[in-house]
C-alpha positions as CSV (number, residue, x, y, z in Angstrom):
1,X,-111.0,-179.5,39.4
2,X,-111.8,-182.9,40.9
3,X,-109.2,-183.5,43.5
4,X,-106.8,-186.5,43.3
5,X,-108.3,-189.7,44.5
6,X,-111.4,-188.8,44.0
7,X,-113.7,-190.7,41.6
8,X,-114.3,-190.1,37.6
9,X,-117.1,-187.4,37.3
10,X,-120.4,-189.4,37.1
11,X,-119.5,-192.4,39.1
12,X,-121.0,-193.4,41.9
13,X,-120.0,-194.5,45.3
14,X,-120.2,-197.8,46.3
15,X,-123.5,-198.3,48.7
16,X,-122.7,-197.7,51.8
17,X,-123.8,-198.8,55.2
18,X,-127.1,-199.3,57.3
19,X,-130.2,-197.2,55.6
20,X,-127.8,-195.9,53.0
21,X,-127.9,-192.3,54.0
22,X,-124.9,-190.2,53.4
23,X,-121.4,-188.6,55.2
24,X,-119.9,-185.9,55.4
25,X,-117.0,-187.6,53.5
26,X,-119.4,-189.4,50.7
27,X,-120.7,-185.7,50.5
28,X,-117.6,-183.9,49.3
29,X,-116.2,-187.2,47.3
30,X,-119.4,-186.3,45.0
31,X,-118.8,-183.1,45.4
32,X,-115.6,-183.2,43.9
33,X,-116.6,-186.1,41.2
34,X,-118.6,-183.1,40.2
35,X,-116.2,-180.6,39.9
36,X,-118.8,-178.9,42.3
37,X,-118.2,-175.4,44.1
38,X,-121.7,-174.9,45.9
39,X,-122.4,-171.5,45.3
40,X,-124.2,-168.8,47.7
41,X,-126.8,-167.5,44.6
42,X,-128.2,-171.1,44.6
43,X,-128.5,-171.2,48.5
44,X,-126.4,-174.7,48.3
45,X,-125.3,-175.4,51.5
46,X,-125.6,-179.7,51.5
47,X,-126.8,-181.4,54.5
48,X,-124.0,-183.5,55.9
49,X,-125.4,-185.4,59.1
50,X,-127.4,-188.8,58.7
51,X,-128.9,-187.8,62.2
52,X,-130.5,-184.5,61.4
53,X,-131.5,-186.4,58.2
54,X,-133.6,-188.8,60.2
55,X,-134.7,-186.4,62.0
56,X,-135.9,-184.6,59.5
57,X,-138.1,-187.9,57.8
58,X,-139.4,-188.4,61.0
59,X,-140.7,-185.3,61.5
60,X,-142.1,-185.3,58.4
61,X,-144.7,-188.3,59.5
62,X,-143.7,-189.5,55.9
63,X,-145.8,-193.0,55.7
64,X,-145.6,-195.8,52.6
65,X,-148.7,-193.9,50.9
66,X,-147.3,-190.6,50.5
67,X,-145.4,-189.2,47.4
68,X,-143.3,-186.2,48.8
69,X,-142.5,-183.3,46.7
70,X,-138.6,-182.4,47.9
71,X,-136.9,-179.2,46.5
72,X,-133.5,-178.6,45.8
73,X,-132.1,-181.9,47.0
74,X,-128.9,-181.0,45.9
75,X,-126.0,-184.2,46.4
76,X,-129.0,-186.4,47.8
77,X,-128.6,-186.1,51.2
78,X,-132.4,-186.0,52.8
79,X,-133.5,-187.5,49.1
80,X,-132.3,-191.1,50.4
81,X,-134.1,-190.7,53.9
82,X,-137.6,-189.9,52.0
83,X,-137.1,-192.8,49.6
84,X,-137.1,-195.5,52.6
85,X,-139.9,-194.2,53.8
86,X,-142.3,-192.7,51.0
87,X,-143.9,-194.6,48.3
88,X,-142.8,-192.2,45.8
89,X,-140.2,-189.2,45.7
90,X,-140.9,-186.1,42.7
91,X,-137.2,-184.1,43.0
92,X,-136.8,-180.8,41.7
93,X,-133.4,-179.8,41.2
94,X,-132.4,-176.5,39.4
95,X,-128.9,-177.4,39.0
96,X,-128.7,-179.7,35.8
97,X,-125.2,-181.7,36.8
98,X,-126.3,-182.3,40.7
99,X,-130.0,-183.7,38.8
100,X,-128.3,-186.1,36.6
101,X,-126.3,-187.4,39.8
102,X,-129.1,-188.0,41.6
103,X,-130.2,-191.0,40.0
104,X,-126.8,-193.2,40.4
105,X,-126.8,-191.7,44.1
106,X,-129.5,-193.8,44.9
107,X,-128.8,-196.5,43.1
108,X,-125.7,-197.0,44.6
109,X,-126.7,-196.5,48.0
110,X,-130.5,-198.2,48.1
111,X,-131.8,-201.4,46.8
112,X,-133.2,-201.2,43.1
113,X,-137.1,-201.1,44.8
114,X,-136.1,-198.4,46.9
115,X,-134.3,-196.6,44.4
116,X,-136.7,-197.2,41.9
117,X,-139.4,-194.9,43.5
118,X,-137.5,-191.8,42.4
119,X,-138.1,-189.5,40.0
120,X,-135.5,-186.5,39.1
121,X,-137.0,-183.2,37.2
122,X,-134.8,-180.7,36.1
123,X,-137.0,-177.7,36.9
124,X,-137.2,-174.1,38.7
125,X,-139.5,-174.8,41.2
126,X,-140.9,-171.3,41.5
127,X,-142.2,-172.2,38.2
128,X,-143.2,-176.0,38.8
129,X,-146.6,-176.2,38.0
130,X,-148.5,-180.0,38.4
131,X,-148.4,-180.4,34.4
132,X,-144.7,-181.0,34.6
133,X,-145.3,-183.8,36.4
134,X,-145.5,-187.5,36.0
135,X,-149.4,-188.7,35.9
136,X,-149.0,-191.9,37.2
137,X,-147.7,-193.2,40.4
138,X,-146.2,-196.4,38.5
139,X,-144.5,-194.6,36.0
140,X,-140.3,-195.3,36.0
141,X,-137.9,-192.5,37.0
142,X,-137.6,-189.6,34.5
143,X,-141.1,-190.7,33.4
144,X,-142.2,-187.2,33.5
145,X,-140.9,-186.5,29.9
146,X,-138.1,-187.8,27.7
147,X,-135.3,-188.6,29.9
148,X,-131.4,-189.4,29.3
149,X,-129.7,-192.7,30.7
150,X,-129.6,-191.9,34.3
151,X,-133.4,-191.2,34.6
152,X,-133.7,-187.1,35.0
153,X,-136.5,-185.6,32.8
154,X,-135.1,-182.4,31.0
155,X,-136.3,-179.1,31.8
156,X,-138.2,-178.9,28.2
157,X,-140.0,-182.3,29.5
158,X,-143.2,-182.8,31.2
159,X,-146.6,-184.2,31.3
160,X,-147.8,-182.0,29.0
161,X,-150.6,-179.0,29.9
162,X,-153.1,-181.2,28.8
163,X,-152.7,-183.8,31.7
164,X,-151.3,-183.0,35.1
165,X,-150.1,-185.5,37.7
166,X,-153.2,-187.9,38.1
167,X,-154.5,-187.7,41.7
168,X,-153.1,-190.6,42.6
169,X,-149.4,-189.9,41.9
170,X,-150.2,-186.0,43.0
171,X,-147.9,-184.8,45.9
172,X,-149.3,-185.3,49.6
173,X,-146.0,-183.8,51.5
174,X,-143.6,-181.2,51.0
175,X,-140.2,-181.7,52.2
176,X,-137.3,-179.3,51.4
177,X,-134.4,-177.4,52.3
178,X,-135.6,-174.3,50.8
179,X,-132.7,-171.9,49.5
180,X,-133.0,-168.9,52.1
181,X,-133.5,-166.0,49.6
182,X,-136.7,-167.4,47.9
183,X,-138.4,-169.3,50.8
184,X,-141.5,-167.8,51.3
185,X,-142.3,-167.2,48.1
186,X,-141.4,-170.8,46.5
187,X,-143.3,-172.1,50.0
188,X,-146.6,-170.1,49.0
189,X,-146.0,-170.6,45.3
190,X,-146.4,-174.7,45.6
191,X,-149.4,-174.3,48.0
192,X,-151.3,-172.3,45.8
193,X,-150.5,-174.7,42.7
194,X,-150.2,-178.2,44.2
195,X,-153.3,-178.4,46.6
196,X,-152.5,-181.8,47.0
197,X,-150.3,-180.6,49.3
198,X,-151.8,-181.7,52.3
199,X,-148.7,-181.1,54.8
200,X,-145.0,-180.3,54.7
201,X,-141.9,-179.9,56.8
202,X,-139.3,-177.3,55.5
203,X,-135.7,-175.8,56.3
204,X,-135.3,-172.6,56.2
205,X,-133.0,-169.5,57.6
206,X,-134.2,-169.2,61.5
207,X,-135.3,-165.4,61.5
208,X,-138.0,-167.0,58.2
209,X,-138.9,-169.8,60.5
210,X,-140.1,-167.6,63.3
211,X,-142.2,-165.2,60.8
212,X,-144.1,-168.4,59.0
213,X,-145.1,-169.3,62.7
214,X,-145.3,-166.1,64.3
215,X,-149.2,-165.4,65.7
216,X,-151.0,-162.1,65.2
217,X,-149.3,-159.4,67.7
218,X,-146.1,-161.2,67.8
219,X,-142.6,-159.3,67.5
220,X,-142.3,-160.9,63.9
221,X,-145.9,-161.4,62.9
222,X,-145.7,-160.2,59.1
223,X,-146.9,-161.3,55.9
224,X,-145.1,-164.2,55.4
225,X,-147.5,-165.4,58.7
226,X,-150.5,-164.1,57.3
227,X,-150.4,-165.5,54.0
228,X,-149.3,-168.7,54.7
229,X,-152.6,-169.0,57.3
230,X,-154.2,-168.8,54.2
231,X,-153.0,-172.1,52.9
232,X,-152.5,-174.1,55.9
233,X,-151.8,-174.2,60.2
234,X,-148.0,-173.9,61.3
235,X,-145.8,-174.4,64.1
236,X,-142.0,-174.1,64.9
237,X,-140.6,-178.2,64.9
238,X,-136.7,-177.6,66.4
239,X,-133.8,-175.6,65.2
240,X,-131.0,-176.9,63.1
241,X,-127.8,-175.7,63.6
242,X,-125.3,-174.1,60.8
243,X,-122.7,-177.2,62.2
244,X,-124.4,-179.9,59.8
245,X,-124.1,-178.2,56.7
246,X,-121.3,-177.6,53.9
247,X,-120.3,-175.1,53.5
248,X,-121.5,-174.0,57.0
249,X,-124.0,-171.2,56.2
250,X,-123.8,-167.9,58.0
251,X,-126.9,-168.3,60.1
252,X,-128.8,-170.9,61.6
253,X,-132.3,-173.2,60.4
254,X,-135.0,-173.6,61.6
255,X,-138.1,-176.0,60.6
256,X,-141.5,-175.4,59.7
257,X,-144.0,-177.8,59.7
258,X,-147.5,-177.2,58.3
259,X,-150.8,-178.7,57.9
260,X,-153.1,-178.2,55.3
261,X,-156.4,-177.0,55.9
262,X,-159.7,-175.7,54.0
263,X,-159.2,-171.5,52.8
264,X,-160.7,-169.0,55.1
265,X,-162.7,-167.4,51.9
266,X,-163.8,-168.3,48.5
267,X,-160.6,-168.2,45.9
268,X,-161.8,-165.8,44.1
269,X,-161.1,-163.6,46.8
270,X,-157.7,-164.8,47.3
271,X,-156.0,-161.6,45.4
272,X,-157.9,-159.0,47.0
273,X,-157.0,-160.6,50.8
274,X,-152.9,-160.8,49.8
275,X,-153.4,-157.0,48.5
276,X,-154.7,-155.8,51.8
277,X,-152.2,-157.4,54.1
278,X,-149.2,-156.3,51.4
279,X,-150.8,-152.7,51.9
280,X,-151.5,-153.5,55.7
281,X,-148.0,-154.0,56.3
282,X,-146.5,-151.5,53.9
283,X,-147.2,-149.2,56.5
284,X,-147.1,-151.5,59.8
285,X,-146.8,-148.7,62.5
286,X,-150.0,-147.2,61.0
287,X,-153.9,-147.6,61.6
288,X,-155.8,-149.3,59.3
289,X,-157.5,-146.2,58.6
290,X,-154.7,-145.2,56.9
291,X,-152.7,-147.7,55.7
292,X,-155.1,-149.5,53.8
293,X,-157.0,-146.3,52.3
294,X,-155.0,-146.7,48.9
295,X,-156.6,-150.3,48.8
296,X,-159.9,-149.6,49.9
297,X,-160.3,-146.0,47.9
298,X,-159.9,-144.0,51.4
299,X,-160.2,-143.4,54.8
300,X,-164.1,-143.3,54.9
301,X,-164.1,-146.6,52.6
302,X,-162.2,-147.8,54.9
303,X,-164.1,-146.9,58.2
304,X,-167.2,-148.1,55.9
305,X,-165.4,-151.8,55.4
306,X,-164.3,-152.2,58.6
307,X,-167.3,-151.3,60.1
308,X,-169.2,-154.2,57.8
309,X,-166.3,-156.6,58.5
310,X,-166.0,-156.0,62.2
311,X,-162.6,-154.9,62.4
312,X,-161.5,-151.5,64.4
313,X,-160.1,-148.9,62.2
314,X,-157.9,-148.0,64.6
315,X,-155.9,-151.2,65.1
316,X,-152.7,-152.1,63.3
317,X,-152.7,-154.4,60.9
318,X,-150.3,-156.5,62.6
319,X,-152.5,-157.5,64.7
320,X,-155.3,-159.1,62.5
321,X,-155.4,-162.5,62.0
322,X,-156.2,-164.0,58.5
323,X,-159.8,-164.4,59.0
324,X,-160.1,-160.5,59.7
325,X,-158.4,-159.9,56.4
326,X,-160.7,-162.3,54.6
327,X,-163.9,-160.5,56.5
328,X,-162.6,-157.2,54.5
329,X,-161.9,-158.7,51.4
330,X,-165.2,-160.0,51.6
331,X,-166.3,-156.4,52.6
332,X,-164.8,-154.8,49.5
333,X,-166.3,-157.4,47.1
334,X,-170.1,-156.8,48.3
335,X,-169.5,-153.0,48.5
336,X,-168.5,-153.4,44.7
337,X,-171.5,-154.7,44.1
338,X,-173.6,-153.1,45.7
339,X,-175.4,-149.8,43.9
340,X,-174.4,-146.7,46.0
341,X,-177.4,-144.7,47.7
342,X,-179.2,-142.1,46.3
């Protein structure tokens, strides 16, 4: 239950100060307008401090042309630091009662312009593809699909599979606080769908922030580092401590930022590349030779592709980068095709 004082469930606070962005105290008046327990299972652990929120925007490089994809914005918190500086914001909340908030939140707290460039949809974003989203970059919030009152397209809405987000309203940045038990997975899941993409920053639990930025032959180097090379260049951009959330998680952030660039191989090889570093570290501690003999048929077709691919059988796989991979891959697929000798 709401505790006593606090505001009727679905009003909103009164704008607040400065560049609108939100307390600790505005964050657990909502909270409690809400009737809202966060809840580990949905990894909501709300950002609290307007500092770290700025920080985060400004890391981002977020200019007046981009349209940032955010994730899980939960009460709003980083979601009013990306509307005063994007030209458009696409939300994706899972959690149907913190969506329709969202709206008021930033109507309350931002001028109707700035307010205006947000659009709420009531997705899973490990299932967001660019269909479910709006196709133009003028269109009002909740434009996506059919939309109640406050302006939150329903999870049945969407653009329709028959026309995706125009180019022009596509997302250029990805900025989230990703929940910490789906990271990687939703982080390679929206680069391989949106490749508008075309750079990011993203929270995530420390030890994950160190593996997405961790070079071949480091401590942590796994496939979380290798796949994401795929998509894009990373780096480490500052730790965030456990202090400016609520509740206070268990463990500490860190921040990922990446930069899109073109894929090492042709797409169609995309599959075969993510099976052999899955098999390559299935069995870290081991050759090559060995561990990726189930993938490549056996040991000699395995001395055979790394021989054409320039790779030494004998190394570990955690110690390729991705281009090696995408040299076997590439391997594999001629060897396919190519009629064995009499």
């Amino acid at each position: 239950m709401a505790e006593a004082g606090a505001r009727p469930r679905g009003t909103a606070l009164t704008a607040g100060p400065g560049d609108g962005l939100l307390s600790a105290a505005d964050i657990r008046a909502i909270a409690a307008a809400l009737d809202l327990r966060p809840t580990k299972r949905r990894g909501q652990n709300f950002l609290v401090d307007p500092n770290t929120v700025r920080r985060l925007v400004r890391l981002a490089g977020i200019g007046p042309d981009d349209v940032v994809l955010e994730v899980g914005p939960g009460i709003g918190s980083l979601t009013l630091g990306l509307l005063g500086a994007a030209r458009r914001v696409l939300a994706v909340e899972v959690d149907p009662a913190l969506a329709a908030a969202l709206p008021a939140t930033a109507a309350a707290r931002l001028d109707p312009a700035t307010a205006g460039r947000l659009t709420v949809l009531t997705r899973d974003a490990l299932r967001l593809v660019p269909a479910d989203l709006p196709g133009e970059p003028d269109q009002p919030i909740g434009a996506a699909g059919p939309a109640s009152a406050s302006g939150v397209a329903g999870p049945a809405s969407g653009a329709g599979a028959g026309s995706p987000g125009g180019a022009a309203g596509a997302p250029t940045v990805l900025a989230a606080n990703l929940p910490y038990n789906i990271a990687v997975p939703l982080l390679l899941g929206l680069l391989e769908r949106f490749p508008s993409l075309e750079r990011g920053l993203v929270m995530v639990q420390a030890e994950v922030a160190d593996r997405l930025t961790s070079p071949p032959g480091g401590r942590v180097y796994g496939v979380p580092s290798v796949k994401l090379a795929w998509y894009a260049g990373s780096r480490s951009a500052g730790a965030v401590p456990r202090s400016v959330f609520w509740p206070v998680p268990n463990v500490d952030s860190g921040l990922v930022a990446f930069t899109r660039r073109p894929a090492p191989a042709p797409s169609e090889l995309r599959a075969d590349v993510f099976a052999a570093i899955d098999a390559a570290f299935a069995q870290r501690r081991k050759t090559l030779r060995t561990a990726l003999a189930g993938w490549a048929g056996s040991p000699a077709a395995v001395d055979r592709l790394t021989r054409a691919a320039g790779v030494d059988p004998g190394a570990r796989g955690e110690t390729l980068d991705i281009a090696a991979y995408c040299r076997l891959a590439a391997a594999r697929a001629e060897a396919a095709t190519t009629p064995n000798p009499p």
